[in-house]
N, C-alpha and C positions, 0 to 999 in steps of 0.2 A: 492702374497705370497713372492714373490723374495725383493721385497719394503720391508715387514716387516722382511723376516730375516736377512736382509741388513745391515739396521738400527736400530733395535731392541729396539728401544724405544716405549710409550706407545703410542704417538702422531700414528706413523704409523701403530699401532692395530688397535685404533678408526678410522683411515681414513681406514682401512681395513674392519671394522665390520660395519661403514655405510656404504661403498659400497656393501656390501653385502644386509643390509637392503633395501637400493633404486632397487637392481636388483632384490629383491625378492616384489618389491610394496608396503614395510613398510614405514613409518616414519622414520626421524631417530633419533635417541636419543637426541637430543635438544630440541621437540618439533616444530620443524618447520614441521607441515603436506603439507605444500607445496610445499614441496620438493620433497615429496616422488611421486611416480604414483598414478593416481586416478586410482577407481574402475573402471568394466569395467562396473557397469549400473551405475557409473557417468559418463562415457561416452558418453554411447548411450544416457542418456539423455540430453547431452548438443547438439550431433549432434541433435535431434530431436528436443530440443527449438529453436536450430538455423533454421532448417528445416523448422517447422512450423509457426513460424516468418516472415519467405520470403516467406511460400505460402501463407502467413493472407493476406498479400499486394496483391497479384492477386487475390485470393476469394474474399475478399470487393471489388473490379471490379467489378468481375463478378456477384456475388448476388445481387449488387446496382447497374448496368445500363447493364452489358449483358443479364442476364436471363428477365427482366422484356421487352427490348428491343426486344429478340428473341418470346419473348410469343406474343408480335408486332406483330411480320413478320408473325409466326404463325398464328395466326388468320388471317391474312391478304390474306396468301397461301390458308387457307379453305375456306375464303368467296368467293375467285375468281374463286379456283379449277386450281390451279396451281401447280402442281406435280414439278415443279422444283424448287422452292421457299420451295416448302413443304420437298422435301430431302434437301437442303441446310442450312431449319433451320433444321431439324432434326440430320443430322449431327455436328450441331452447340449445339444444345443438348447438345448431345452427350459429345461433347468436354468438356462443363461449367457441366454439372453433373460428369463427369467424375474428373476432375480438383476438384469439390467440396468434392471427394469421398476420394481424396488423402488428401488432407486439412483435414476432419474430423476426416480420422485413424489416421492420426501422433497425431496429438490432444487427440487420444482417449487414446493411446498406450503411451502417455507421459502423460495423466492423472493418468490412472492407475499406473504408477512408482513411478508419487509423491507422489500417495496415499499410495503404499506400504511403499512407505520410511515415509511419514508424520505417519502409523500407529506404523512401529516402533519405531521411536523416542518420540511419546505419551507413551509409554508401557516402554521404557528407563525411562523417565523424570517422569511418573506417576503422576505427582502435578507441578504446580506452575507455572510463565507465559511462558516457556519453553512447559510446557506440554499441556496448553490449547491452543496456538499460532499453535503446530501439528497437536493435537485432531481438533483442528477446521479445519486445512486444508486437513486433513484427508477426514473428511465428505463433504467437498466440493468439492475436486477432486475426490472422489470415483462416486457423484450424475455428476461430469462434467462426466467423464468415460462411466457412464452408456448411458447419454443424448447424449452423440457423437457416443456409438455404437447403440442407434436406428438410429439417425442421420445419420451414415454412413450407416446402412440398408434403406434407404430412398432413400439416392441416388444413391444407387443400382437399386431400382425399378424405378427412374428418367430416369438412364441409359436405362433399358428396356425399358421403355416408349418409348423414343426420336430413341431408334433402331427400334420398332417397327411401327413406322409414316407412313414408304413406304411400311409396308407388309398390310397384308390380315386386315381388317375393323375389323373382329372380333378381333383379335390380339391385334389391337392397342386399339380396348375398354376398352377390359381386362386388359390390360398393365395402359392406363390412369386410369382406376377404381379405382387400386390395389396403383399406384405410390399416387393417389390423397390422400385417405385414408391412406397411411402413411405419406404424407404430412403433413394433418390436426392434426393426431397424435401427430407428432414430436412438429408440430409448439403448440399446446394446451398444451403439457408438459412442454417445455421451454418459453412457455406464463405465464402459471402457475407458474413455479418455480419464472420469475422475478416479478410477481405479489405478490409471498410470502414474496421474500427478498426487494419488493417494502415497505410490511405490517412492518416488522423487522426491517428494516430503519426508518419507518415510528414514532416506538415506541419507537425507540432509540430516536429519533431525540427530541419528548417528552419530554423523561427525561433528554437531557442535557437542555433543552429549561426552565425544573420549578426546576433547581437549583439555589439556590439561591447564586445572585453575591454578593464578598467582595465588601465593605465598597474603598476608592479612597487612605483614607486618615485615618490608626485606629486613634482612640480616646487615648489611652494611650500610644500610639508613640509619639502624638501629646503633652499631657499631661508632657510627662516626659522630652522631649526635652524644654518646658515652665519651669518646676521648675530647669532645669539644666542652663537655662540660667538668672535665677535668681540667682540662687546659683552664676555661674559664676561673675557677677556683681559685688557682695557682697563682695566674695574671692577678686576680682580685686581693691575694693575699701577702702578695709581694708588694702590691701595688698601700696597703694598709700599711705593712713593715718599713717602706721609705718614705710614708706620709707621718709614723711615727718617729723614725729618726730623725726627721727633718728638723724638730724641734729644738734637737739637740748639737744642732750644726749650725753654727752661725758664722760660718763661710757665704759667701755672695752666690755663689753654687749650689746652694742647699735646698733650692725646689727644681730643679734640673735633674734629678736623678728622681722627683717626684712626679715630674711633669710625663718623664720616658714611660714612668710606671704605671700612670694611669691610662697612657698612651694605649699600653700594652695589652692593660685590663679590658679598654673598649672594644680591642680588633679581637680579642678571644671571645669576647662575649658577644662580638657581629658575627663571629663563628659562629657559636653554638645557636646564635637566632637562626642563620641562614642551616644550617643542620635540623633546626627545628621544625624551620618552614619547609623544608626539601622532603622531612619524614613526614608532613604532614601532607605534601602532595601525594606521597607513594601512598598513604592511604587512602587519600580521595581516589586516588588511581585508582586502587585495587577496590575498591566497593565498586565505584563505577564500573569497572569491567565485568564484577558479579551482577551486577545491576541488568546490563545490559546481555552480559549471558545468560541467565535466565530468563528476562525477554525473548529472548531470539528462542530457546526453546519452549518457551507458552507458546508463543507464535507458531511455530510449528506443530505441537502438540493442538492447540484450533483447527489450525489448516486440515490435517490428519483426520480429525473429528470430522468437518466437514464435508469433505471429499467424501470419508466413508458412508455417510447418509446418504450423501448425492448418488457415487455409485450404488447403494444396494436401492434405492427410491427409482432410480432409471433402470434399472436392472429390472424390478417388479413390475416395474412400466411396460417393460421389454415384455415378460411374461404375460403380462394381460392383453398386450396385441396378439400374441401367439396365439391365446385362449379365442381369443372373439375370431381370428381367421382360420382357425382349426374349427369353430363352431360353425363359423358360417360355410365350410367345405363342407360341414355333414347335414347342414339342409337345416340349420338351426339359425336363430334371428343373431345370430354374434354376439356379443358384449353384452346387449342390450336382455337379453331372454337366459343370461348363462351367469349364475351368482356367485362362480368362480373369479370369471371375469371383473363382476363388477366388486369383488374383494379385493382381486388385486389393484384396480384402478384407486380403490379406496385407499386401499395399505403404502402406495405409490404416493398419491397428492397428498396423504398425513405426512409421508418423510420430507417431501420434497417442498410442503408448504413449512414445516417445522425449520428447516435451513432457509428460509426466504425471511422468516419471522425471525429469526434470530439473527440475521444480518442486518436487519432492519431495525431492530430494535439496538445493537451495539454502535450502529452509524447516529441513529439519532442520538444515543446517550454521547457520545463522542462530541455532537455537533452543541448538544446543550451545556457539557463540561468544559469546551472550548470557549463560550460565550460568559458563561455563567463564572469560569477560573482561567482566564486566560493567562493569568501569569504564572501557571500549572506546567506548562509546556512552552512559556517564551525562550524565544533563542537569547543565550545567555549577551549581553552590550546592547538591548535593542527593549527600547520601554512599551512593556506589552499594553495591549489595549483598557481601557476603563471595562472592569464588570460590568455585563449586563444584566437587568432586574430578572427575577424569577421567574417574571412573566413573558419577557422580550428572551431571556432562552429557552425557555420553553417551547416560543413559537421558531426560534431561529432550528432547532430539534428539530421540528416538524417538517421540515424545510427539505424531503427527502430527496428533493433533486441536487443539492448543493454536496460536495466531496468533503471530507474532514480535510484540510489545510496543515492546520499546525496543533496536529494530535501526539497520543504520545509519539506511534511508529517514529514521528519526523522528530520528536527529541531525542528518539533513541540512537537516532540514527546521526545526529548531530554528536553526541555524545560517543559511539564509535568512533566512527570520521577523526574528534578528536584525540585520540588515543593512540590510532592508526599515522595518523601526518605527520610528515616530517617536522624538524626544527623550524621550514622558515613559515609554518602557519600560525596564524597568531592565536595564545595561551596553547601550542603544544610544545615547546622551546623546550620547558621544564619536564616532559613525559622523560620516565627511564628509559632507557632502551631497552631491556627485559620486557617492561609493561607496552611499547610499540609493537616487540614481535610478536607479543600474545595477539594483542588487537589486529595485526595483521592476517595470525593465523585464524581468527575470527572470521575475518576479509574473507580469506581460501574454502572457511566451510559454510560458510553463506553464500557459495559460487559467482563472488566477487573478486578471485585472483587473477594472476598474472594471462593466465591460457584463455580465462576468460572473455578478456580484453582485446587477447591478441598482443601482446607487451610478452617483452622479455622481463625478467624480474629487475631487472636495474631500472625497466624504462618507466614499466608498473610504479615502484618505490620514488620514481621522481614525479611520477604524474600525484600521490598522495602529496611530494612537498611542492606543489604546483598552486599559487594562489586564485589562480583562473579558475582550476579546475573545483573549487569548492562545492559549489551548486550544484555539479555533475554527480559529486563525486557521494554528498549528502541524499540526493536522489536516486543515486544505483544505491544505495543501501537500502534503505526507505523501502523502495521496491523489493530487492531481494530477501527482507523482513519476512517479507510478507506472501511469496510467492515461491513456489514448487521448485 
C-alpha cells in the first residue's frame, strides 16, 4: 500500500491487485494460471502420484520375485517343520503384504480424486472431445478405485495371514481360508476386468483393421497435373513461336503479342507448379494416413498383448487363492505347505511382473528418446528443445515417475487431428476431402465420433473446424490411441 500511494500510478495498482490475487490462490489477470497457487487436492494429488510412482518400483519387486520366492521358503518351512524358517518367512510376510497395502491405498485414494475431478470436468464440458476424454476417465478411475479398495482389503487379510503363521493351527487356518478367498476374489475381478478391455480392444482393433485405405497416388491429382503440363508446353511454345517472329515485325507492336505470350506461358506453368504441389500433398496425405493407420493398430495389437497376460497372471492369482483356502478347509497349512499353490503364485508374479517390466522399460526408453531426439516428435511451427547428452538422457529415462509428454502417441495424434480438421485449422486448408473423411472415419473407429461426444454429426464436424478446440481435440486422440 505504501508502493502504491507512493507512486500513484496505475502500473503499481495492478502490481498491487496481483499481489493480492497470488496470496489469496487466484490467477491473475493475465491469464497466466501458473502463476497463481494450485489447489490444495492439486496438491495432494501430485504428492500421491509421486508417492505411488516410487512405491510401484518396490511393489513390482515384490509381487514378481519376493512374494512368489517366500511362498518357496514357506512351503519349504512346512514340509521340514521348521519353526524358524516358518516365523522368518512369516515375518517376511508380513513385511511384502504390508509394503503391498501401502502401494494399493495411495493408488486407491489417488484414483478416487481423479475420478472426482474427471467427473467434474465431464458435467463442465457436457459434449465434445473434452467431455468424452473425462467421461471416460471418469469411469475408469472410479472401477480402478473400487478394484484397489478390495485390493487393499485383501492385503489386509494377507497381513493376518503371515501374523498368524507362528500362532495356534486353528488361527492360521482361518486366517489362510479367509486371506485365500479374498485373493481369488480380487484376482477373478481384475482377471475379468482385463479380459473385458482385452474383448474392447479386441473390437476396436477390428474396425481400424476393415477401413478402407486411400488410394498411394489419386487419380485426378494425377490427371490434372498431366493436362497442366500440357497446357504448360503449349503456352511455352507459342510463347518461343512470337518471340521468334518478333524479329521479323518491325512494327511498334511487335513485342505485344510477345509480351501476352510469355504472359501466358508463366500462369500455365504456375498451373502445373500449384498441380505439382497439390499432387505432392496428396501424397504426404496418404503416407501419413498409412502412417498413422498402422500406429493405431500396433497400438492396439500392444494393448491386446497386454491385457491378455494380465488377465491370465490374475486369473492364476485367482487359482492360487482358491488352492491355499481349499487347503486350509481340509486342515492343511494353505499356500504356504501346498506346492500347487505356491506354483501357481509363482506362475502369476512371473506374468504379472513380466507386464510391469515391460511397461516400464518402453516408458523409460520413451523418456530417454524424447530427451536424447527431441525433435523426433516436435510439433511441427514450434523449435524443439536442444538434445540432451547421453548421459543427462539416460538419467531423464530413469526418471520413472515423470509421463512421456511429447512422445510418438502425441505426434501421432497431432498428425491425425490434422487430416481429420476442417479448412479453418491452420496446414489442413489444403487436405482433400476424400483424405478428411478417411481420417474422420479413423476418428469413429478409434471411438472418437459423433455419439461419442454426444454431437450430432454436423456439430461433431464443426467442433474438428474449431480452433479452440485444438488441445481437446489432440488429447482425445492421444488417449483413445491408446486405450480400450
Amino acid at each position: 500500500m505504501e508502493i502504491q500511494s507512493s507512486a500513484g500510478n496505475r502500473a503499481a495498482t495492478a502490481a498491487v491487485q496481483r499481489a493480492r490475487g497470488t496470496a489469496k490462490g487466484k490467477a491473475p489477470e493475465n491469464g497466466n494460471a501458473a502463476a497463481g497457487s494450485k489447489s490444495y487436492r492439486d496438491r495432494i494429488a501430485a504428492i500421491l502420484d509421486r508417492l505411488k510412482k516410487n512405491l510401484e518400483l518396490i511393489d513390482t519387486f515384490v509381487k514378481g520375485v519376493h512374494a512368489p520366492a517366500n511362498a518357496g521358503f514357506s512351503q519349504q518351512a512346512s514340509a521340514t517343520v521348521n519353526d524358524g524358517l516358518k516365523h522368518s518367512t512369516g515375518s517376511s510376510g508380513t513385511a511384502a503384504a504390508s509394503e503391498n497395502l501401502v502401494t494399493e491405498t495411495a493408488g486407491t485414494v489417488l484414483s478416487g480424486m481423479e475420478a472426482a475431478k474427471a467427473r467434474k470436468d465431464a458435467k463442465k464440458h457436457k459434449n465434445g472431445a473434452a467431455f468424452h476424454t473425462a467421461d471416460k476417465k471418469s469411469t475408469s478411475k472410479t472401477t480402478d478405485a473400487v478394484v484397489g479398495a478390495a485390493g487393499a482389503g485383501n492385503y489386509v487379510l494377507g497381513i493376518a495371514k503371515e501374523l498368524t503363521k507362528a500362532q495356534k493351527a486353528a488361527h492360521a487356518m482361518t486366517a489362510a481360508e479367509a486371506s485365500g478367498i479374498g485373493s481369488s476374489v480380487v484376482g477373478m475381478v481384475k482377471g475379468g476386468r482385463a479380459a473385458s478391455r482385452f474383448g474392447l480392444t479386441a473390437r476396436k482393433y477390428r474396425s481400424l483393421k476393415g477401413l478402407d485405405k486411400p488410394d498411394l497416388i489419386a487419380e485426378d491429382a494425377l490427371a490434372r497435373l498431366n493436362q497442366a503440363r500440357i497446357d504448360a508446353n503449349w503456352a511455352a511454345a507459342e510463347a518461343y513461336v512470337g518471340l521468334d517472329s518478333s524479329w521479323d515485325n518491325e512494327g511498334e507492336d511487335r513485342l505485344e503479342g510477345v509480351s501476352e505470350a510469355i504472359d501466358a506461358a508463366l500462369a500455365a506453368m504456375g498451373e502445373a507448379r500449384d498441380a505439382a504441389r497439390d499432387l505432392q500433398r496428396a501424397e504426404d496425405d496418404v503416407n501419413t494416413m498409412k502412417t498413422v493407420h498402422t500406429y493405431a493398430l500396433g497400438k492396439q495389437r500392444n494393448k491386446m498383448g497386454k491385457q491378455a497376460f494380465t488377465a491370465v497372471g490374475e486369473t492364476t492369482k485367482a487359482a492360487g487363492g482358491i488352492v491355499t483356502a481349499v487347503a486350509a478347509t481340509a486342515g492343511a497349512a494353505g499356500l504356504a505347505s501346498n506346492p500347487v499353490g505356491w506354483g501357481l503364485a509363482a506362475g502369476a508374479a512371473g506374468l504379472i511382473f513380466s507386464v510391469a517390466a515391460y511397461r516400464a522399460g518402453r516408458a523409460g526408453k520413451k523418456r530417454y528418446d524424447g530427451a536424447r531426439h527431441p525433435e523426433r516428435w516436435a510439433a511441427e511451427g514450434k523449435t524443439p528443445a536442444e538434445p540432451a547428452s547421453r548421459e543427462d538422457a539416460l538419467k531423464e529415462g530413469l526418471k520413472f515417475w515423470k509421463k512421456v509428454e511429447n512422445g510418438e502417441r502425441q505426434a501421432m495424434a497431432r498428425k491425425i487431428y490434422g487430416l481429420a480438421a476442417g479448412a479453418d485449422i491452420q496446414g489442413s486448408g489444403d487436405t482433400a476431402a476424400e483424405m478428411r473423411d478417411s481420417a474422420r472415419a479413423l476418428l469413429i473407429a478409434l471411438k472418437a465420433g459423433p455419439t461419442h461426444h454426444r454431437l450430432t454429426p454436423d456439430e461433431w464436424a464443426d467442433s474438428l473446424n474449431d480452433p479452440a478446440k485444438t488441445a481437446a481435440w489432440v488429447k482425445e486422440i492421444a488417449e483413445q490411441l491408446s486405450s480400450a
